[in-house]
Structures are given as C-alpha cells and as structure tokens.
C-alpha atoms as one frame of an Amber mdcrd trajectory, in Angstrom:
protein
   0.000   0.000   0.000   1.101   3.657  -0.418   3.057   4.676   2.908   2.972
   9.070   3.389   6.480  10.171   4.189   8.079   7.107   3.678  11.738   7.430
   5.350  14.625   7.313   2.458  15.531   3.702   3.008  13.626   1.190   1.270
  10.480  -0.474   2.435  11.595  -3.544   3.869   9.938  -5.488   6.914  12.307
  -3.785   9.643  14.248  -0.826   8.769  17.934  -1.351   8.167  19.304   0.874
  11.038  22.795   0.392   9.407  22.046   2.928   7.118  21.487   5.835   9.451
  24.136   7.564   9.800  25.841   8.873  13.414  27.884  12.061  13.634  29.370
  12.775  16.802  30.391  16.444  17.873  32.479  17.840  20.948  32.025  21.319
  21.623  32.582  23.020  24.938  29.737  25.281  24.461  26.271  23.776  23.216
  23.089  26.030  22.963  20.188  23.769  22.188  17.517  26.270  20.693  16.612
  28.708  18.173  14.439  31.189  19.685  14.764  34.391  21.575  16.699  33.569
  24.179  18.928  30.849  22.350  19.683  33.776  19.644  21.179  35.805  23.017
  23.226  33.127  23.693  24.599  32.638  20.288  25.163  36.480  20.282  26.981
  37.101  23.668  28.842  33.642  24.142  31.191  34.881  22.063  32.742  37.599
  23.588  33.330  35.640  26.826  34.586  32.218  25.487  38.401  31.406  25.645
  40.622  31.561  22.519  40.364  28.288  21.012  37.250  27.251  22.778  34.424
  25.307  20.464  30.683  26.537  20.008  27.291  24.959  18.471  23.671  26.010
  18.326  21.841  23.775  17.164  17.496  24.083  16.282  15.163  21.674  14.850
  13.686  24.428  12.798  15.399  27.021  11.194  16.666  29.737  13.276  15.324
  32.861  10.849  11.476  31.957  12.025  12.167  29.544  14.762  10.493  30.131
  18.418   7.779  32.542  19.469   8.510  35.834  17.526   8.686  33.373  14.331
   5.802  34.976  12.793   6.679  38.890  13.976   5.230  40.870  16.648   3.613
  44.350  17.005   5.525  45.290  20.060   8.365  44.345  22.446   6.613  44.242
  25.376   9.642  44.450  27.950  11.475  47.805  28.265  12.602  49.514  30.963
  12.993  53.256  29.677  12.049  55.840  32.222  11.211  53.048  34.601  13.254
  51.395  37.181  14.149  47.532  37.482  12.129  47.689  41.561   9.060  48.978
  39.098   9.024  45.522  36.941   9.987  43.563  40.101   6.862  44.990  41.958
   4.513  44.614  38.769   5.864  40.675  37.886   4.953  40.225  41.196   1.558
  41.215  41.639   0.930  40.315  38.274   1.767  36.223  39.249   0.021  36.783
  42.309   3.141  37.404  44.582   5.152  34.343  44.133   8.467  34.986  42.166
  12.506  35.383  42.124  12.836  38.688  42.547  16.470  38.523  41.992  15.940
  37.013  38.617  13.610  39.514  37.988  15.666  43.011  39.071  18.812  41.083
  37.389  16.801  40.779  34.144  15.574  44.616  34.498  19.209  45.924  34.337
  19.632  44.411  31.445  16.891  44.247  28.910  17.096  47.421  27.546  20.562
  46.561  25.960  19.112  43.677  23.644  16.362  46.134  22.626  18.853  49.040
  21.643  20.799  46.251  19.967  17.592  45.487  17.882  16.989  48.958  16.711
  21.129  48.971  15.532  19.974  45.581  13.708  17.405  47.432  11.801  14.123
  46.634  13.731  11.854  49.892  12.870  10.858  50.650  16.748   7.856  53.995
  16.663   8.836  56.769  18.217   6.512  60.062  19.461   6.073  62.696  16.977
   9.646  64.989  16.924  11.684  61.717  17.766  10.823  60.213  14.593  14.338
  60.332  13.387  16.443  59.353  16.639  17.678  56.054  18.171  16.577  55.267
  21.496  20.337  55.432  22.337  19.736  58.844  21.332  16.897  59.852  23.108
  14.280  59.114  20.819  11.005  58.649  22.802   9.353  55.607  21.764   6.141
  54.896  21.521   4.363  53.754  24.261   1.316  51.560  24.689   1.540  51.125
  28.574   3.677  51.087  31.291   6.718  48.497  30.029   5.479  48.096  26.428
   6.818  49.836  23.001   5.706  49.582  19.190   7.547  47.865  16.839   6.834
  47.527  12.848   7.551  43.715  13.743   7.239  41.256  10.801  10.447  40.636
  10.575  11.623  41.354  14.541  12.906  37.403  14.124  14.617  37.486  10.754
  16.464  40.189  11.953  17.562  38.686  15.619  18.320  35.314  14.148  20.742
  37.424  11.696  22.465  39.001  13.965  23.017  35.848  16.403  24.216  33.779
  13.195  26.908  36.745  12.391  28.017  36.358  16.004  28.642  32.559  15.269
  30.240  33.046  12.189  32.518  35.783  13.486  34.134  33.428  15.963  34.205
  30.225  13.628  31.246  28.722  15.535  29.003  25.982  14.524  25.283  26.361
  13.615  23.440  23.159  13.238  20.291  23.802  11.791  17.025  21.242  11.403
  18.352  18.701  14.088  15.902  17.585  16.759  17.864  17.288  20.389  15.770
  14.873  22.185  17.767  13.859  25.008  20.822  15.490  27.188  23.175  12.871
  28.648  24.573  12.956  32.520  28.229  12.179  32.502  29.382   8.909  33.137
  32.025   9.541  35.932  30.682  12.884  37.257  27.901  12.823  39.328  25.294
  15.501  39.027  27.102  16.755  36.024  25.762  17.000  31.981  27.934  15.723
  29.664  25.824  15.917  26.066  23.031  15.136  24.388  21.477  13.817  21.076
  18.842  13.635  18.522  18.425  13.614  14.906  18.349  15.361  11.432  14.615
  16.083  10.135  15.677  15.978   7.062  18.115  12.767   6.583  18.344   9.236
   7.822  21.162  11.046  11.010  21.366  10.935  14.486  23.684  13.751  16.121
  25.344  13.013  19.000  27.221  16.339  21.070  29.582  16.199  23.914  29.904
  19.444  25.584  31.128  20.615  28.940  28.417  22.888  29.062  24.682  23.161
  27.910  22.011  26.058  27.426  18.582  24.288  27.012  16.320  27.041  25.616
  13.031  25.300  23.215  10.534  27.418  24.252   7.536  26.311  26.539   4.629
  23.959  25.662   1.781  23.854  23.594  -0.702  21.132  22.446  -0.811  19.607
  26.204  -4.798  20.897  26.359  -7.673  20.224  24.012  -7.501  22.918  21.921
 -11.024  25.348  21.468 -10.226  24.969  17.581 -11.077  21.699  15.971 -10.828
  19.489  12.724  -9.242  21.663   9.750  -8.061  24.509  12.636  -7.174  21.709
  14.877  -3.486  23.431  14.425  -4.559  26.641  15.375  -3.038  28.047  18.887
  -2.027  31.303  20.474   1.658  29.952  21.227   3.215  28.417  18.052   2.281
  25.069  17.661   5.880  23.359  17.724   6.855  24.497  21.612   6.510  20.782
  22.637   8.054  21.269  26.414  11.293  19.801  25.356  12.839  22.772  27.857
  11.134  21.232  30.433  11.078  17.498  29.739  14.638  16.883  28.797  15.679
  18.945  32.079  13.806  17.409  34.214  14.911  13.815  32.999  18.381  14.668
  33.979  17.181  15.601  37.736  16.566  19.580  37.351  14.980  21.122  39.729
  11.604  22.483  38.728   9.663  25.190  40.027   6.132  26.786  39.527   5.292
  23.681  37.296   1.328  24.113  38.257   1.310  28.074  37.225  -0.313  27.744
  33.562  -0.912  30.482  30.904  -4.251  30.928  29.706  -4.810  34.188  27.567
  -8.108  35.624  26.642  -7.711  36.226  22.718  -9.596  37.175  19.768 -11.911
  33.900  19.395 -10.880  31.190  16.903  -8.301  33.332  15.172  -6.314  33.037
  18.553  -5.112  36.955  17.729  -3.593  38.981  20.623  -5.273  41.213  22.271
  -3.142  43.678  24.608  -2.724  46.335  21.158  -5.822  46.722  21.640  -6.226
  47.138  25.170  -3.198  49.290  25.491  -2.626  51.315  22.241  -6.430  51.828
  21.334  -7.737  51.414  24.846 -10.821  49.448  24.084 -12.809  48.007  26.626
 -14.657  45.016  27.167 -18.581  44.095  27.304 -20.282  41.289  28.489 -23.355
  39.676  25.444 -26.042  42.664  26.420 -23.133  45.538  25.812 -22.195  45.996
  29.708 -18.950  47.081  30.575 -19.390  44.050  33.317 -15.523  45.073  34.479
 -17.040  48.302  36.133 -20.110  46.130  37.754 -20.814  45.885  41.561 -20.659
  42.127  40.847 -17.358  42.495  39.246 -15.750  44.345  42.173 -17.256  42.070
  45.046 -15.241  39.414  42.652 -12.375  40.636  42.582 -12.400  41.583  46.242
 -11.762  38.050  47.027  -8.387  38.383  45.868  -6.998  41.564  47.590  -4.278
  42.482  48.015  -3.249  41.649  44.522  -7.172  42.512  42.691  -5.855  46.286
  44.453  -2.871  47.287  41.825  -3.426  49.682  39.368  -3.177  46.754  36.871
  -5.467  43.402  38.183  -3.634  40.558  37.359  -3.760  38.232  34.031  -5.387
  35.758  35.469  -8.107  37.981  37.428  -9.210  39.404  34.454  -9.813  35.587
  32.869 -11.404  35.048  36.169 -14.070  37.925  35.506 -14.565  37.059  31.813
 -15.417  33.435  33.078 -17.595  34.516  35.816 -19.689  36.240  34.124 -19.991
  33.892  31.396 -20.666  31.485  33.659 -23.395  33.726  35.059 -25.173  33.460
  31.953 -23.900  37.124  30.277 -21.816  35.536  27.347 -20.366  36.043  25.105
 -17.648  38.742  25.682 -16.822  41.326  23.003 -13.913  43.507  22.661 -15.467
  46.680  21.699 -13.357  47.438  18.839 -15.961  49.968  17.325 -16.104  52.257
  20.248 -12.396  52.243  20.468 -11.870  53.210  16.934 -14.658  55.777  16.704
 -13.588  57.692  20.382 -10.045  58.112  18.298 -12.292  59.754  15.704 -14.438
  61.999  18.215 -11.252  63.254  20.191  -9.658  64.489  17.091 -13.056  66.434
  15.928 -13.047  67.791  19.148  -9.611  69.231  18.891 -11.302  70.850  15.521
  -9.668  68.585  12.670 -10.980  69.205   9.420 -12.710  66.782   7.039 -10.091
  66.132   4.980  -7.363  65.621   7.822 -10.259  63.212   9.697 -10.517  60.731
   6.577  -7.162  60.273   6.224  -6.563  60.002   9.766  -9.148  57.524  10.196
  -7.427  55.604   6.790  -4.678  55.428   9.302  -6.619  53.749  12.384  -8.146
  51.411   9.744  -4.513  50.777   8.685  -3.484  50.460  12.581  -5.993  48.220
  13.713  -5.213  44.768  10.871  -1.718  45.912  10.867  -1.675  44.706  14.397
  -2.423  41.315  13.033  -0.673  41.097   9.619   2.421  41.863  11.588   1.974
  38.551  13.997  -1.136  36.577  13.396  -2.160  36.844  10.165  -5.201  34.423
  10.740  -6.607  36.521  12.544  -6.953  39.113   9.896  -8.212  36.318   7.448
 -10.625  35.438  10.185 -11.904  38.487  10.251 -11.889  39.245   6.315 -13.582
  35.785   6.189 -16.628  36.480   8.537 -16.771  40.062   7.087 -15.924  41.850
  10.225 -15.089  45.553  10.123 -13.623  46.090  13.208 -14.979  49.665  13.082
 -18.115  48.997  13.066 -18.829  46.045  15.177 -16.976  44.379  18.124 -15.308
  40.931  18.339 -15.545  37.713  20.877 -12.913  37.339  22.557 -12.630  33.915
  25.002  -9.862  31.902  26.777  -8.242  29.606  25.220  -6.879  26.575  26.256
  -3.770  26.319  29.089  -0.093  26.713  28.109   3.117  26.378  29.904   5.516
  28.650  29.650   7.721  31.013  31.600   8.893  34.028  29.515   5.092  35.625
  28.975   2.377  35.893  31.517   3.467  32.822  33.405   6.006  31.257  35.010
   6.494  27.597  35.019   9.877  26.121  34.693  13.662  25.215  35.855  15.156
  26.127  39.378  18.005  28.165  38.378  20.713  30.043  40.283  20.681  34.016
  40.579  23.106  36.287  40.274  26.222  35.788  43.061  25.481  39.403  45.325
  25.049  39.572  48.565  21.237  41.217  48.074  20.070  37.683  46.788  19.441
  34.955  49.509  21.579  32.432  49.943  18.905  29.720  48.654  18.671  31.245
  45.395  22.599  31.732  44.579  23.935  28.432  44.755  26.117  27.983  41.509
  26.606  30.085  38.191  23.599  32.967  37.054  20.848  30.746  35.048  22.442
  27.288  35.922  19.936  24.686  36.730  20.744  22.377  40.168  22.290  20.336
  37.519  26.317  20.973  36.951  26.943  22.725  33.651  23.352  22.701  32.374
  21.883  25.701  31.605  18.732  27.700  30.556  17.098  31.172  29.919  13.568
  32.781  28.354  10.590  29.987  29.015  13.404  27.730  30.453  13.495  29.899
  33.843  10.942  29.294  36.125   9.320  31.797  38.644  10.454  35.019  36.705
   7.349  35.759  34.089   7.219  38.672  32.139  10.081  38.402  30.008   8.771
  38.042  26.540  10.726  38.637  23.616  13.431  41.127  24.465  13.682  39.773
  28.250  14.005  36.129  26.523  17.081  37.384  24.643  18.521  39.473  27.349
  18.522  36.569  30.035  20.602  34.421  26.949  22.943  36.635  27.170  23.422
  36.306  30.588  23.528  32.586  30.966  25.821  32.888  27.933  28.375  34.890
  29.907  27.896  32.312  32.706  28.106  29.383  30.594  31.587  30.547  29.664
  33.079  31.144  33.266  31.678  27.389  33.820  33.891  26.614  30.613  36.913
  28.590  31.748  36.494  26.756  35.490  36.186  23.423  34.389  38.897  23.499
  31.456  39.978  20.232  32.064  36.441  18.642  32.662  35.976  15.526  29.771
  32.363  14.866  28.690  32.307  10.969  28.753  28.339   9.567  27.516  27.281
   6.426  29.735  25.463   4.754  26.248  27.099   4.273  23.125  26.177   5.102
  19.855  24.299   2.308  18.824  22.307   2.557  21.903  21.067   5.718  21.230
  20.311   5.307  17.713  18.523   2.122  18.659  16.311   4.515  21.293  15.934
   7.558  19.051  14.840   4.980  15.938  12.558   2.946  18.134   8.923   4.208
  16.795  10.308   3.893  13.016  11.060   0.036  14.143   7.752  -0.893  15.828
   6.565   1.156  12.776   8.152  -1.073   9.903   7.501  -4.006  12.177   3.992
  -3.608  12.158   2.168  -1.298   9.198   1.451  -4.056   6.662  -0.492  -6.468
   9.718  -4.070  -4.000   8.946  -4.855  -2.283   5.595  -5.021   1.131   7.382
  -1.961   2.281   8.974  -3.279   4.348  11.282  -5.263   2.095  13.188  -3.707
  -0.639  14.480  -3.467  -2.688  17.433   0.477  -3.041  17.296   1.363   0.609
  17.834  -0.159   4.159  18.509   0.617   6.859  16.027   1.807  10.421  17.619
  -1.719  12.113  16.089  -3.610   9.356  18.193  -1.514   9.786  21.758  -1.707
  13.818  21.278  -5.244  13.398  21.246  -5.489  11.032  24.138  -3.134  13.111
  25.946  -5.336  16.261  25.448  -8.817  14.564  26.416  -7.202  13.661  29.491
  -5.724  16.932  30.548  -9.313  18.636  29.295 -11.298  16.847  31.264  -9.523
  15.878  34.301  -6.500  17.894  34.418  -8.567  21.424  34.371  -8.896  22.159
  30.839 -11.437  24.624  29.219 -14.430  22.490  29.185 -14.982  21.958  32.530
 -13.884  26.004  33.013 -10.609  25.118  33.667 -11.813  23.306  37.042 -10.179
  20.231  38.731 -10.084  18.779  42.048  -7.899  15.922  44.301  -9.778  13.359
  42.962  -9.847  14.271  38.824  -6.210  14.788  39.625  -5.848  11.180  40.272
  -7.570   9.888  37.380  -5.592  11.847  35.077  -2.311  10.381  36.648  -3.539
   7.085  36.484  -4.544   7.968  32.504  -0.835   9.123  31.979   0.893   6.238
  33.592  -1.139   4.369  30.942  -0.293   6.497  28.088   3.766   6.445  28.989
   3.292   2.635  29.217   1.159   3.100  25.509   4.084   5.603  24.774   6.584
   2.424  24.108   4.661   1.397  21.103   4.247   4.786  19.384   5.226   4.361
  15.850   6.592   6.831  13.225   6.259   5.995   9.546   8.987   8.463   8.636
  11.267  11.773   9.964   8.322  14.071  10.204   6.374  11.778  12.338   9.485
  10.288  14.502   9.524  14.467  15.683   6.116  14.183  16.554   6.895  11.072
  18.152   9.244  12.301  20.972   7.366  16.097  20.884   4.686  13.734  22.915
   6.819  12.035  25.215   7.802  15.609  25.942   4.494  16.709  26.352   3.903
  13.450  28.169   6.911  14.391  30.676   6.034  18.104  31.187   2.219  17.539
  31.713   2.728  14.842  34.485   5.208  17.635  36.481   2.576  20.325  36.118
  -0.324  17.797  37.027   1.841  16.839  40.227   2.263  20.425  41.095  -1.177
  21.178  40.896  -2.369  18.050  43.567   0.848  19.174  46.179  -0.575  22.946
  45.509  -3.932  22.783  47.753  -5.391  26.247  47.142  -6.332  28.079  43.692
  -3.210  30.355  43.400  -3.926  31.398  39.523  -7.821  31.538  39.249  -8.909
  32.161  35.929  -5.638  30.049  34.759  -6.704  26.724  36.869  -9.085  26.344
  39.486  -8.616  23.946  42.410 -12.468  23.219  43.453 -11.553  21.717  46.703
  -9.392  24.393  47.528 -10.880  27.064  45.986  -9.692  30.521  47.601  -5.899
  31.619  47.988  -3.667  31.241  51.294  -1.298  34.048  51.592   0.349  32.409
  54.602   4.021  31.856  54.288   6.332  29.288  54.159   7.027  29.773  58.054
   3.166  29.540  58.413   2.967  26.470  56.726   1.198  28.352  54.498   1.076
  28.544  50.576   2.754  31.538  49.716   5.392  29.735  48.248   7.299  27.989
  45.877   6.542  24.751  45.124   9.319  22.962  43.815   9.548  19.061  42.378
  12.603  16.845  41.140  12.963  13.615  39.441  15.994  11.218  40.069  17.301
  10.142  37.206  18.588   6.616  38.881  15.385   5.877  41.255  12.765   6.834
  38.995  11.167   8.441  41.874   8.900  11.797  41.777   9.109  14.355  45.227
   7.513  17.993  45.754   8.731  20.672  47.811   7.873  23.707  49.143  10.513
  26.501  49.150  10.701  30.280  50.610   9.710  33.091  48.458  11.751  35.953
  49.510  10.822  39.641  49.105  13.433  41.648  48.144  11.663  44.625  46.660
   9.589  46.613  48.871   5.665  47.290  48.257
C-alpha cells in the first residue's frame, strides 16, 4: 500500500538501522535552541569564550522563524525606559500573584534594555513620538508607548532580523550552527555525578542521528503547547495562540536529567480574539478598548465584578489586576449566563475619531486620519497573526463597526510571557540575593553545567521577547566562566552510539515491524501513532487535568484519574510508531508533552489552594492562602525533582523571599 512520508531507506519489513548515519560532535559550548533567548546566547557567548574554545547552536527548525517571535510581533513588550528595574519587580509580582525570584527579575531589568537598543542597531523599525521620529533610542528618541513596560515595533520581521544578527556572532568566531536537528535527550556524565555531559537527537531531514559532547549546555526550546484540548477543531485543529511546535522539550529533557523544577502548576491561559487566537493587549493598550459582556455591559465596572475581585486583595488592588483575574471575571460572568464577551473594537476606533473632531480637525485631515486607524488596527495582526486578519476578512468583520468575541483559550506552559512555570536556576552571586537562590553560576539549573534562559526559567514571568534574549545573554556569559572553570572537565556519555540510535529509531522500528499487519496504517493494534496519543493526551488533561471544558476546574480526585490515565499512556508511549522523519519528531514532541504535563499535574495536587484563578481552578481548595512558608502556608514555591537513577517523583515547598519593597 502507499506509505505518506516514507523514510529514504527502502520499504523492507524492519528498517535497516545500518544505514542511518551517526555524527558525533564535541564542543565546549552547546546552545540547544533557536528562539529568543537561544539567539542571546549565540550572540553574547562569544565575547566571553576562551581563545580556542568550540561553540554549536543547534534548532530543529530554522533559526530565521524559529520560536515565538517566528511569525513577527507588534511590540516588544519588555522595556525599561524611564522606569526602574524595583518597578518591573513589583509589577511581575503582583501580576503572578506574589510568588516569584525577585532577583531574577531586578537582574533581568538591568539588562533588557541593551538587547532592545541592539535590535533597533539591527534594523528593527521601533515607533517613536512625533519629533523623535528620526532618533535612536540610544539617542533619546522617545518611543512609543502603549503602557507602562510596552513599546511599538513595525515587527514582521523582529525574528529574521535577531536570528541574523546571532548567526553573524557565530560566524565571526568560527562557531558551529546546526540547523534542522531535533535534540531529544541530554546525557549525565558517566564519571561525574550531578554533572551534563551531552546530548542527542536527529536530522529532520536525513536518515542522522547527532550526538554532542559538551562541557556545558544552554537548554532554551521554548515552553509547551498542544498539552490541552484545543477550542479549535478538525481543519483549525493546528490553530493556537503559542506556536504550535513548543513541545516542552525545555522542560522534559531537564527534568529527565534531575533539574529542579519550580512553579510547574502556574499555567498560561490568555483571553484572545476567538478562533483566530489573535492577541489582544494592542488593543487594550494602544487603542484602549474596553470590554462588554453579550447585552453591551462594561461588566468590568459592575458591583458584581468588584465584590469578585475583592476576594483576591491584596493583589485585585494594583493599578493593573492581574492576568489571570481578568480571565477570572470574563469566566464569571460567562458562567453567570452574560456571554459572550466582546472587545469593543468599534467604540475604540470611533472615540479616536471623536477626540480628534473635538480638537477641531478638518474633514479632509479626519478621513485620512481615520485611513490610518483602519490601517493600525489589521496591521496589528498582519504583523503577527495573520489568521486573525483572514478570520476576520472571512466572517466580514469591520472592526470599526462592530466588536469581536474574545474567550480563553486553552492552558499553556511557559515562563517568559504571563506565566512562570519552569527550571530552578541560580541568581546572580550578590550579597542582596538569599543564599537559597545563589547556589552555583547565574541561570544554571541544580544540575552541573546545564543551563537555561527565556521559558526555560521558572518563577520570573514577564520576560517576553526582548527579556528572553537578554537573560541568553546572561547565561551565555555564565556558561563561559563554567567553561573557563572546568577546562579540564571531559564529557564521557554512559550509552554508546548504537544505543542511542537504537532509542531515538525505536517508533520507526515498531513502525516497519507492524504497518502491513491491517490495511489502514493508522489504526492498528500493534502501535499508537503520535496524532492518536496527542489526542489522548489532550482529552485527558481537558477533562480531568482542568482544561477549558470543565472552566478550567479540577479537584484531588480528577487529579488522580488523570495520573492514572498518563501512567497508561507512557506505558502506551513504548509502542508509538513513526512511519517516517516528520512523524518520529512528533513522536518524541509527545513524550515531551507526556513528561512536562505529568510535572505540572503533580504540582497542581501538592498545591492545595487556587493560586492562579482564571488560569486553573482547584475546586476543593478554591480561595488563595497568603500564609508563608514559616506559616505552613502557601505563599510559596513549590518545587519538584525527578531522580534520574530511582525513577522516583518528590515535591517541595521553598521560601519566596521579598526583596523589593511594596
């Protein structure tokens, strides 16, 4: 029968594994990534890196539109400017309802504004107030502003131009860039405990497996997506706010090697223009529209809105309520019965309009001006989710003339935008930081010589795209005094080379093994395909795990279901088969999601109140306990860690310090 994306070998019973090929690499540097924060890396490791000493990035994608700015953005939504670093330390923390490393934070607020200025000198067209139009920011150029931290960009090609930049950096120094390889796996050292020594995966594009010895490793894939039942289904079924191929290898592969998480139960779940998944904070911020409940209330202003939010004081009290507050409103009062909710793009548009007749603009001036908001208001889209603009042209909206629904969507992880889930790191060595939080090199994980930065850093939200790249750049600079400390440390692997081949090739064998035994190869009672455990994984998470169909509600004893459900599915996970390269990546993108959802669902059972309502709801512990860790309380960290050797699971609780004052 006719096989779809049939491998390059020939069709034979079992795949000759002979014929893939195995190319081994030692580097002292390896940045596994292609994003944001690995493009920081690849930019600054450079400058800090012995004479002599050996680089690699390496991405499964390609690093010009890899990660989360692949398709552009319409603003860089982390600068400093007239602010101070204590200002985004105090509004991270209310904004993740007061649990975060503020030393990550304030050492990330230092620093950020460098990557953006370096952006601008790359060519990325940042808007600046009228008079400033021709200066730098360097050179005082105001820049536009659509709230407190957040700056306009013409965007479309913000990633193009980063990923240029960070390749120029590798080529300058005679570095390696290793572009469409999948890393699947990092590898502990075989005599040094506690230590990473390398890691592999393989070319999705040829019949290779990679294998990389480094003394030390930056892990920065981005967060994860597709662990939820998406809202969109059948032909959009690949529709999702974060891009689609953030699988939670950060997390996963980390965690395998005995990382210490953090903040694994704190998920992301943005309200966003319904079904084309289109951002919404342009609109909020630069044309200040507001939002109304199904009978045209502005149900934000109610009396039943404020008792709401009183619940949640002292946090619901900032001059900004949190992220997840706001989903919390939008779901009560849908739940209430005063659905659906409408961003009120018309109003918006049209008070632009009245304010400039006001101020006496003639006709002429108010047409084109209002050519201009009409420009403004898809450019938003067309410069980072063009769906969304389709959507819209499809369904013959004019968004200035009528308003459109806006809804949650399904839960992310993911610790570089409005969340932060992810790896225990290290801050920076001063003697302001507690002693618990400085234990090694800036951004390394509890593992020796591993590494992370942007969604790879847990407890420190808020980051997005310039913060992503600015924290690279740090763990860069650390990365290399690791290098220069350990110059005689020897990456030896504990497997050989056949052994991992055998591991990373396993689905293609019970694939070949198995396809011709039905006359339908995807169903089949030998294996599971990746499309089939995705889906399994997602009606499990959805339903039990406090997905959006039960409003994002779970409880102790759902929680136990779905972990029984997932020990099932890693069994199932064995027999997942791949008919060729394209589906052995999906393959092992599940048993990362596989990994990274059982962490978060263990967080959220040791987590016994409702920290992030409107993200996840805990219905048996449904208000939040601001008691600290000396309380016994919940205002803390809750930590987990897998040992590599037992097999074994355990959660912690850890202090939250406050190093910024109110």
């Amino acid at each position: 029968m006719g096989l779809p994306n049939k491998p390059t070998w020939e069709l034979l019973a079992e795949p000759d594994l002979s014929k893939v090929a195995v190319e081994e690499y030692n580097y002292d540097a390896l940045i596994v990534g292609g994003g944001m924060a690995a493009c920081g890396a690849a930019f600054e490791i450079g400058k800090w890196l012995p004479d002599g000493a050996t680089c690699c990035m390496v991405d499964k994608a390609s690093v010009e539109r890899s990660g989360a700015v692949a398709q552009g953005l319409s603003a860089i939504n982390t600068y400093i400017g007239e602010n101070t670093p204590s200002d985004y330390v105090r509004m991270v923390r209310n904004d993740l309802m007061g649990i975060v490393r503020e030393d990550l934070i304030f050492d990330l607020g230092r620093h950020v504004d460098d990557s953006v200025h370096h952006f601008e000198e790359w060519g990325l067209p940042i808007w600046k107030q009228k008079g400033d139009e021709g200066k730098k920011l360097t050179e005082g150029g105001k820049p536009v502003r659509t709230g407190k931290w957040q700056i306009m960009i013409n965007g479309e090609s913000y990633k193009c131009i980063v990923g240029e930049a960070a390749k120029a950096a590798l080529e300058e120094k005679g570095y390696d860039l290793h572009e469409r390889v999948f890393i699947v796996k990092l590898l502990l050292d075989a005599n040094k405990e506690n230590t990473i020594a390398g890691a592999v995966g393989f070319s999705t594009r040829e019949n290779k497996v990679c294998i990389y010895k480094a003394k030390a490793i930056m892990v920065a894939c981005g967060g994860a997506v597709n662990i939820f039942r998406p809202r969109s289904t059948d032909e959009g079924k690949g529709r999702a706010w974060y891009p689609v191929w953030n699988a939670g290898s950060t997390y996963a592969m980390c965690m395998q090697v005995g990382a210490e998480m953090t903040m694994m139960e704190n998920r992301f779940t943005p309200s966003r223009f319904k079904d084309g998944y289109g951002p919404v904070g342009a609109w909020f911020l630069l044309f200040k529209a507001t939002v109304t409940n199904g009978y045209g209330e502005h149900y934000v202003k109610s009396d039943a809105a404020k008792a709401e939010l009183a619940k949640y004081k002292p946090y619901s009290e900032s001059a900004v309520t949190p992220t997840c507050l706001r989903n919390h409103l939008m779901l009560f009062e849908m739940k209430e019965g005063r659905g659906p909710i409408f961003m009120d793009t018309a109003a918006a548009l049209n008070a632009f309009l009245e304010q400039k007749k006001a101020e006496g603009m003639d006709e002429k001036a108010l047409k084109k001006y209002w050519k201009e908001l009409e420009s403004e208001a898809w450019e938003d889209f067309l410069d980072m989710s063009v769906g969304q603009a389709g959507l819209w042209a499809s369904m013959n909206i004019e968004p200035e003339k009528v308003g459109s629904e806006i809804m949650p969507t399904e839960p992310y992880m993911l610790g570089s935008h409005s969340g932060c889930c992810g790896i225990w790191v290290s801050g920076p060595s001063e003697d302001w930081v507690p002693d618990e939080y400085k234990w090694g090199y800036n951004r390394m994980t509890t593992v020796n010589g591993l590494f992370t930065a942007g969604d790879g850093v847990g407890a420190s939200g808020h980051k997005f795209s310039s913060g992503a790249h600015s924290e690279g750049r740090i763990a860069a600079k650390s990365m290399a005094r690791y290098i220069r400390d350990n110059a005689d440390f020897a990456p030896s692997l504990k497997q050989s080379e056949e052994e991992l081949k055998e591991e990373i090739y396993k689905p293609v064998k019970v694939y070949y093994e198995n396809y011709q035994k039905t006359t339908h190869e995807m169903v089949n009672p030998n294996y599971i395909k990746p499309r089939h455990m995705m889906e399994r994984l997602m009606k499990y998470t959805d339903e039990y795990g406090g997905g959006w169909s039960p409003y994002y509600m779970t409880n102790g004893k759902l929680l136990e279901i779905v972990m029984r459900h997932l020990q099932w599915l890693r069994e199932d996970s064995e027999k997942m088969a791949a008919g060729g390269l394209h589906e052995l990546l999906r393959a092992w993108e599940n048993l990362h999601r596989i990994w990274t959802v059982e962490d978060h669902l263990r967080h959220i059972q040791f987590r016994e109140e409702s920290r992030y309502p409107g993200f996840y709801y805990r219905g048996d512990f449904m208000q939040v306990d601001d008691k600290g860790f000396d309380e016994g309380g919940w205002k803390c960290f809750v930590n987990s860690k897998y040992d590599p050797n037992s097999g074994e699971w355990t959660c912690m609780k850890k202090k939250c310090y406050q190093i910024i004052a109110d």
